[in-house]
N, C-alpha and C positions, 0 to 999 in steps of 0.2 A: 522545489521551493519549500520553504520551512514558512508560514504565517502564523502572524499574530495580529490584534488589530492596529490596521493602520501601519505594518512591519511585511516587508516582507524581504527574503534574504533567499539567493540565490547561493547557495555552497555545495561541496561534496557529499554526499551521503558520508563519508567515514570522518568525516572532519568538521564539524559544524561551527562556526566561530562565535558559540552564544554561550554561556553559562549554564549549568544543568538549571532545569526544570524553568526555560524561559519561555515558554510558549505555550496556549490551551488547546493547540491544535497543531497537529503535523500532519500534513497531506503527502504523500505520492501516488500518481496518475499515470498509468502504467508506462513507470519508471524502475519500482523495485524487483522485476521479472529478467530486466537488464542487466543489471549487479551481479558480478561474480562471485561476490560476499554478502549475500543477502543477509545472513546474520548479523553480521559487521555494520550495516545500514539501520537493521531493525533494532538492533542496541543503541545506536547513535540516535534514532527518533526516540526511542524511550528515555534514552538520557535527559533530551532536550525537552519533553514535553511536560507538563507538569499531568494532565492527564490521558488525552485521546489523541490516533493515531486513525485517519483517515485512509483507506488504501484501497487502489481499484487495481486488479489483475486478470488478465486472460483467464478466460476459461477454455481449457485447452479442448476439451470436447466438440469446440466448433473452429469452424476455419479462419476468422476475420481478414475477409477478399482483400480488404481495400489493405491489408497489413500482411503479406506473404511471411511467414517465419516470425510472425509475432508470438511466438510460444513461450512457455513459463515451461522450468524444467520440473516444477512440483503441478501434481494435483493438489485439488482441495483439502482432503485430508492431510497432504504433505507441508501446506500452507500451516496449515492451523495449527499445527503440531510445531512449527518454527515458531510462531505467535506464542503458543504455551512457554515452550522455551524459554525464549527471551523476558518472559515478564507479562505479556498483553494480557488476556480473556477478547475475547469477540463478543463486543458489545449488541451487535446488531448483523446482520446480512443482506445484503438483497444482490440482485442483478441488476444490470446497466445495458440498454437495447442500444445500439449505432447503425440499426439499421434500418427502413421502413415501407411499404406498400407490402409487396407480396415476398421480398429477400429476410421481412423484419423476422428477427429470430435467430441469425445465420451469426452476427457478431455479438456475441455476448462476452461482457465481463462479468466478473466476482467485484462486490461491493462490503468494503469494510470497514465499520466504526470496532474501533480498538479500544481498550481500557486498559490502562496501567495499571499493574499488580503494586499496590503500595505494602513497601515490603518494612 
C-alpha cells in the first residue's frame, strides 16, 4: 500500500501509478522481504515519495513461529547498505515485538523510518 492522506493505492512495487514525488509517506509491512527485486521496489518507493519511507522487516535472528520461512535474505547490515544505495539515510530504528507473556521476544521485526537523499 503506498499512502497519502486521505489516498491510499494499492499497486506493484515496480510500477506505481502515481507521479514522482506524490506522497509523504510510503509504508511496506513485511512486504519488501518478499520481492525478488528488492532494489527495483526501494527505487520505486523513493521515486514516489517526496520524503520518507516507512519499512518493517524480519529479523532474521529470531524464528517468527506463527510465520515458518518468514526470512529476509539480507541482514541488517545488508539492508542498510541497500537503503544507502538506493538514495534513503535511516532516519530512525527500533524493533516491533508480535509476541507476548513469556514467548514475548521470539518474533521480532526491524523498524524503519527512511529519509530520501535529495539529490
Amino acid at each position: 500500500y503506498l499512502k497519502s492522506t486521505g489516498n491510499t493505492v494499492n499497486a506493484d512495487f515496480s510500477q506505481t501509478p502515481r507521479p514522482d514525488n506524490t506522497f509523504d509517506l510510503v509504508i511496506a509491512r513485511h512486504s519488501l522481504e518478499h520481492c525478488i527485486a528488492p532494489y527495483v521496489a526501494l527505487f520505486e518507493m523513493k521515486r514516489v515519495t517526496r520524503r520518507y519511507a516507512l519499512l518493517v522487516l524480519p529479523d532474521n535472528n529470531r524464528k517468527f513461529t506463527d510465520w515458518p520461512g518468514h526470512l529476509s535474505m539480507y541482514d541488517r547490515n545488508g539492508w542498510e547498505n541497500i537503503f544507502r544505495r538506493v538514495g534513503f539515510t535511516v532516519a530512525r530504528f527500533g524493533f516491533e515485538d508480535f509476541t507476548e507473556g513469556e514467548s514475548r521476544g521470539v518474533d521480532i521485526a526491524w523498524r524503519y523510518l527512511l529519509e530520501k537523499v535529495v539529490e
